[in-house]
N, C-alpha and C positions, 0 to 999 in steps of 0.2 A: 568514786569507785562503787559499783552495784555488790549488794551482798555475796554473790558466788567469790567475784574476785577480794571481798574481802578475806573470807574464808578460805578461799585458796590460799592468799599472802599468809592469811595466821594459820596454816597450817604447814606453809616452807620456815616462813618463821622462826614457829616452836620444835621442828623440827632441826634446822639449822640452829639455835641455842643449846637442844638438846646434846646435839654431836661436841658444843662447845664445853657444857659442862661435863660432858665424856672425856674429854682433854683433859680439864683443870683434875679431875678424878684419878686420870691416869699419870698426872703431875707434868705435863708435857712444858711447862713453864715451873720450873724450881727454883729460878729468881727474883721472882717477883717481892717487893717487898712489900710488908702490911701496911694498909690493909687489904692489898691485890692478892694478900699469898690463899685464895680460894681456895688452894690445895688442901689445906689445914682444915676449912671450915664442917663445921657439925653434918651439915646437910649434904658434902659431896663426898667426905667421907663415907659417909651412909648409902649412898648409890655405888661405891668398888665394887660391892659385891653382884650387886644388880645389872650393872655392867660386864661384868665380867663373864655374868649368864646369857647375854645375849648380844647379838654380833651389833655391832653400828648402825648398819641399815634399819634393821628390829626395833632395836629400841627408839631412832630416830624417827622409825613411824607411827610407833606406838604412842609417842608425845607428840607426834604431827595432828595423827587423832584425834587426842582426847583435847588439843588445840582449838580442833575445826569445829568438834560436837561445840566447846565453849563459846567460840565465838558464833555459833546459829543463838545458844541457846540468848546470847546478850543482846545478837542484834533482832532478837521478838521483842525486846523493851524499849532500848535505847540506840541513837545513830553514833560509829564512833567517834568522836570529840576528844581533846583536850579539856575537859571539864571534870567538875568536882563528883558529881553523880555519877558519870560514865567510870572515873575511875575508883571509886569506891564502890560500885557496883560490882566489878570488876575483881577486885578483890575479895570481896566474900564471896563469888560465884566460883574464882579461881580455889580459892581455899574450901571452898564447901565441895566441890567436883572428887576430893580424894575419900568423903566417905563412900558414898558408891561404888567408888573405885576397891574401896576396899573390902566392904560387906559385900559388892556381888560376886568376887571371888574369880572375878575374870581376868587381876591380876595378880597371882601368885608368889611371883616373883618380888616385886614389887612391896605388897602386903610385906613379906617373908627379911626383908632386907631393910627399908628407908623409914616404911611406917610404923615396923615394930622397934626400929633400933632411935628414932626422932619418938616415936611417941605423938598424939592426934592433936596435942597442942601447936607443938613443934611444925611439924608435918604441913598443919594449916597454915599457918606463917609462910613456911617455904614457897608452898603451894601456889599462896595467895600474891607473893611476891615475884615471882615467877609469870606470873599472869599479869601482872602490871610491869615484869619487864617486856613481854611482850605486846602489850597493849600503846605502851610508848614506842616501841622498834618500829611498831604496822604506826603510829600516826608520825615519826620523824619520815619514816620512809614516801608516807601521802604529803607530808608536807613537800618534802624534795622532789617529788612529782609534780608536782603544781607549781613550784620554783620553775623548774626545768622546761616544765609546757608552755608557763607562761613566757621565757626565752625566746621558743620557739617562732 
């Protein structure tokens, strides 16, 4: 895949995960048993509210975003891989992306709800992990491309 289409993918992606953890927030799965019950957890608790400020599509795009900017800014370093650099890269880029996020004030919302009520420690963690779930989604998904083509 060429970077646009990379970038593309990790921006339906982080978008499509987004809307996922809008779910588990709004508890749409209440059976799930631990340690599925993500409903409960620290970090989607902390987004109810921020959810609740802004509609689906909004917020879906708003994480599609801050996705796409992520993944230009990784692939000026590194090509995406299953490797140990790409993913630990990946993670401090992912988790470092929410100060900005926060000191430039561009989201309020946001700031106001997850990262004041997580805390910057927290916050990073989520952040960073979050970017490594979708960092895995974009290369399961190139691998099953290449499966597929190769079929072909």
């Amino acid at each position: 895949m060429n970077k646009t289409d990379l970038v593309i993918s990790t921006f339906i992606i982080t978008a499509l995960w987004d809307v996922i953890l809008r779910w588990f927030s709004e508890d749409r799965f209440p059976h799930l048993p631990a340690p599925l019950n993500v409903h409960e957890y620290d970090f989607v608790v902390a987004l109810r509210p921020y959810f609740k400020k802004h509609t689906l599509l909004g917020a879906a795009l708003l994480a599609g975003i801050v996705g796409a900017i992520f993944q230009l800014i990784m692939l000026q370093f590194l090509s995406v891989s299953l490797s140990m650099p790409f993913l630990i890269a990946s993670f401090i880029l992912a988790g470092s992306l929410g100060f900005p996020m926060k000191w430039s004030g561009l989201f309020p919302v946001l700031d106001d709800t997850y990262y004041k009520t997580l805390g910057s420690r927290r916050a990073f963690y989520t952040d960073a992990m979050s970017g490594i779930i979708v960092q895995l989604t974009l290369i399961v998904l190139i691998c099953l491309r290449k499966h597929i083509m190769n079929k072909i």
